[in-house]
N, C-alpha and C positions, 0 to 999 in steps of 0.2 A: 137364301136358298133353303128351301123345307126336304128336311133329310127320308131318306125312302128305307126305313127300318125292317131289314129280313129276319124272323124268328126260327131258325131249325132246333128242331125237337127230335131225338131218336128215340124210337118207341122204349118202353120197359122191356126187363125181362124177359126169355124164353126160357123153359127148359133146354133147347139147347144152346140156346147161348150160357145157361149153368156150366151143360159138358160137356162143350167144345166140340159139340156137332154143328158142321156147315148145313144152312137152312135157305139163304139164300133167296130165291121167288118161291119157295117152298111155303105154303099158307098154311101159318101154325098160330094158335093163344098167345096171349101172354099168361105166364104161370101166376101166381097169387103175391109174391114176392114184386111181380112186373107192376099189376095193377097198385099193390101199394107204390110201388116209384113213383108212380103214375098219378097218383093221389098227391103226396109230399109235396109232387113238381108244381103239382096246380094249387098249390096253400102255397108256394113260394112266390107266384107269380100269377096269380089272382089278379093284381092291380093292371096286367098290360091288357093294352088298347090295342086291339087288333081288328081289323078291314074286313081281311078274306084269309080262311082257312084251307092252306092244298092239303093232301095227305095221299101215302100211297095205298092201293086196292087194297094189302095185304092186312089180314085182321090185326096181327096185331099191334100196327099202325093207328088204324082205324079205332082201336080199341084205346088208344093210348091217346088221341086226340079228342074221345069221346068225354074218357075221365078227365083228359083236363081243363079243355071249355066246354064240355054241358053238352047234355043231347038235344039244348034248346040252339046251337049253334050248327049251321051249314057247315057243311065239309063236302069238299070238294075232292072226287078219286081222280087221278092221274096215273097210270101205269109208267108213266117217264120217271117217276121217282120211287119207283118201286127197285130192293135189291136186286142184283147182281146176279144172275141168274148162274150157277156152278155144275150144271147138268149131273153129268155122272156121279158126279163128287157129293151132292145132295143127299144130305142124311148120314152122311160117313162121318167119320172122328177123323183127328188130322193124321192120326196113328193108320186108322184103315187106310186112309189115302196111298199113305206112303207103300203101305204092304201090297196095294192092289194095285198100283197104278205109279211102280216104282221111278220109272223113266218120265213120265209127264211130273212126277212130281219133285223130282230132281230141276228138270227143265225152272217150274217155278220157281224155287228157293232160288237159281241162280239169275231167271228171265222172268219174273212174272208178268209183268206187263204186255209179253207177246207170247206166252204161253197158251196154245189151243188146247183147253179143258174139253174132253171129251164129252161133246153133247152140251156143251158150254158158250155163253155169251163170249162174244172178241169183249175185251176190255175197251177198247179204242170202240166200238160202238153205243157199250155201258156210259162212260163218260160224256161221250158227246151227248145221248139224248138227258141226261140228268143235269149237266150243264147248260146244254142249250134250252130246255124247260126252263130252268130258273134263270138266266140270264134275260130271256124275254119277258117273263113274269114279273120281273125288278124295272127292266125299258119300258114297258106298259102302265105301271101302278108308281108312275113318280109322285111321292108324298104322302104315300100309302104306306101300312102298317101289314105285311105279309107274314103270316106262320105256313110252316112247310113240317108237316110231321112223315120221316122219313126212317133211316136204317146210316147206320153206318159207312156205309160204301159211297153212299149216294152225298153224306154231309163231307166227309174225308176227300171225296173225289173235287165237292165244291170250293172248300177252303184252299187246295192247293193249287184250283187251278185260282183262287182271287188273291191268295198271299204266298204264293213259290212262284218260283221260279218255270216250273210247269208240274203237269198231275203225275208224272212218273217219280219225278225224285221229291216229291212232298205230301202224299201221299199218304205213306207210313210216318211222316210225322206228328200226326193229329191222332190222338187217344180221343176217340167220342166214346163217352161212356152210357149206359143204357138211362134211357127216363134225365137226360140233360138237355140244358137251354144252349144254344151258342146264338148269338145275338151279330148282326152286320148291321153298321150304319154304312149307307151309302152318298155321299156328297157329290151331284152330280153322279158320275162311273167312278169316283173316288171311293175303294170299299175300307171301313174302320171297322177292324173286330174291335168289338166293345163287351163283350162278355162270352166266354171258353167253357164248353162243359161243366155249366153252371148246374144245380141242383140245391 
């Protein structure tokens, strides 16, 4: 059986991912620090062999899949794998949140997953289309070598739903760090993490 290998890649750096400002569908750079990750990653993994490249609209996605296979390589924009969209909360620190929007933000710490973010994506429709996007894309391209350059929300939301028990309680267990590799082999619908916020 020829194994159908997933590459998620989460873009480098932002400024606000520096200071812990929510950015979200928010179309921001990568700051100079990102693009070096971004660099590094692609001197660590130069040697894979890869089919088709998805990536989400958002630049600094795009940016970060640019530096690391080549502007001689297709990339493909998908909005399914684009972040988490946080409405209101966009642009804030997690500190303003709480000060502004003291009650929604209570609600999270204790519910986040059914928590309605003001002017915000339902979670339960976040996951489904970033799931169901890649879950097709893997039943489509059996034996094929897939990279998905995405965001956190979107590779955290996928791990848990292929290796928890479901996306709410596994969720928060996946640290995706910026400008890293997580690698899926898949046998048959059998998924093997084979390499974890690699860099």
């Amino acid at each position: 059986m020829t194994a159908t290998r997933l590459y998620l890649i989460r873009h480098g750096e932002t400024e606000s991912n520096r200071t812990g400002v929510l950015m979200g569908s928010t179309d921001i750079p990568l700051n100079e620090n990102g693009r070096q990750q971004a660099a590094n990653l692609r001197d660590r993994i130069n040697a894979l062999e890869v089919d088709t490249i998805f990536c989400s609209p958002l630049q600094r996605a795009v940016e970060t899949a640019t530096i690391v296979f080549g502007n001689e390589q297709s990339i493909i924009t998908d909005s399914s794998i684009q972040e988490f969209h946080f409405g209101e909360w966009e642009g804030l620190h997690y500190k303003q949140i709480e000060e502004q929007y003291p009650e929604h933000w209570q609600s999270w710490l204790t519910n986040w997953e059914e928590t309605a973010i003001p002017g915000g994506e339902a979670f339960a429709a976040f996951k489904h289309r970033v799931i169901s996007f890649v879950m097709e894309l893997v039943a489509a391209n059996a034996g094929n070598n897939l990279a998905i350059v995405s965001h956190g929300g979107c590779i955290r939301s996928l791990l848990a739903h292929l290796f928890c028990q479901d996306v709410g309680t596994g969720y928060w267990k996946f640290k995706v760090d910026n400008a890293t590799l997580t690698e899926i082999e898949f046998l048959g619908s059998l998924p093997i993490l084979t390499r974890f916020n690699y860099r």
